[in-house]
C-alpha positions as a Markdown table, in Angstrom:
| # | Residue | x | y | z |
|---|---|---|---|---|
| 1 | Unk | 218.4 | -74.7 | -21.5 |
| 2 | Unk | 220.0 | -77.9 | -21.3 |
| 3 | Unk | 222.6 | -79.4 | -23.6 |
| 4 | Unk | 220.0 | -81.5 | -25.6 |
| 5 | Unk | 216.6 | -81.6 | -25.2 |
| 6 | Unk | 215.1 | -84.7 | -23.5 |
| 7 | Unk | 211.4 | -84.4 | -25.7 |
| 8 | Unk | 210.8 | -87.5 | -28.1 |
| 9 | Unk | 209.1 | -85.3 | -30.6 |
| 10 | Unk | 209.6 | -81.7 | -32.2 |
| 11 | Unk | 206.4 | -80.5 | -30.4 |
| 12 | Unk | 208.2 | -80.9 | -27.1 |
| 13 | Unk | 211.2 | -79.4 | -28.3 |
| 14 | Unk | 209.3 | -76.5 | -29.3 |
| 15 | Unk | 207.3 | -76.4 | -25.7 |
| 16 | Unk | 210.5 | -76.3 | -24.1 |
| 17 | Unk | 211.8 | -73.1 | -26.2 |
| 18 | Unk | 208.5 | -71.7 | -26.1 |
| 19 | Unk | 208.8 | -72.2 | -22.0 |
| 20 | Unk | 212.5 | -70.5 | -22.0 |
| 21 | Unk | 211.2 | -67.4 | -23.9 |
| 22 | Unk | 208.4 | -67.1 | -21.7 |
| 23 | Unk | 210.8 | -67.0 | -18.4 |
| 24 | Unk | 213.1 | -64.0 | -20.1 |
| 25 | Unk | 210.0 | -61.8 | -21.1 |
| 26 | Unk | 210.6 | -62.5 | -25.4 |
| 27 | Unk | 207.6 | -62.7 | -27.7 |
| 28 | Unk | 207.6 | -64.7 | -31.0 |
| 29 | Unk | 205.8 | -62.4 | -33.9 |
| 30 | Unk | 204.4 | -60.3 | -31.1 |
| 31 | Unk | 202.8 | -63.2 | -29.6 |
| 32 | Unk | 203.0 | -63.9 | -26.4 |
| 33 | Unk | 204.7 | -68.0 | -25.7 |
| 34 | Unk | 201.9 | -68.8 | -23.1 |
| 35 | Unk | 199.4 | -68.5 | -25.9 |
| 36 | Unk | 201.5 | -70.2 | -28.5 |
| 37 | Unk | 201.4 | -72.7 | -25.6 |
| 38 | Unk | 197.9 | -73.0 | -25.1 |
| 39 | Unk | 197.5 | -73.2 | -28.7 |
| 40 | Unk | 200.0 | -76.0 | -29.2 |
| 41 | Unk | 198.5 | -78.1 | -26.4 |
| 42 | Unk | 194.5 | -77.2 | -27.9 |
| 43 | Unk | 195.4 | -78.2 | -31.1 |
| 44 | Unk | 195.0 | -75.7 | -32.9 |
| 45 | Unk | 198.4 | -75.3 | -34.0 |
| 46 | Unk | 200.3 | -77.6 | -35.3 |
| 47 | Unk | 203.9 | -78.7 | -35.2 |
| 48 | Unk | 204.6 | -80.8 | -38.3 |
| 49 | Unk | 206.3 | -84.4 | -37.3 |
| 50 | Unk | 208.5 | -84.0 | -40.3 |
């Protein structure tokens, strides 16, 4: 992971960790980060701004 991340908003902050825990084989809540992912991207959950 880089020093500081280079997304303008929290959402691509969160892709980015999402991403990184997908490469080393952890799941968040027993979920898999590809589906968090896909759900992220479909809208259908979201990352408050705030």
């Amino acid at each position: 992971m880089t020093p500081r991340s280079m997304a303008h908003k929290l959402e691509g902050t969160v892709l980015e960790i999402l991403r990184i825990a997908q490469s080393i084989g952890c799941t968040v809540d027993d979920i898999h980060p590809h589906d968090l992912v896909g759900k992220i991207k479909g809208g259908e959950l979201k990352i408050p701004v705030e």
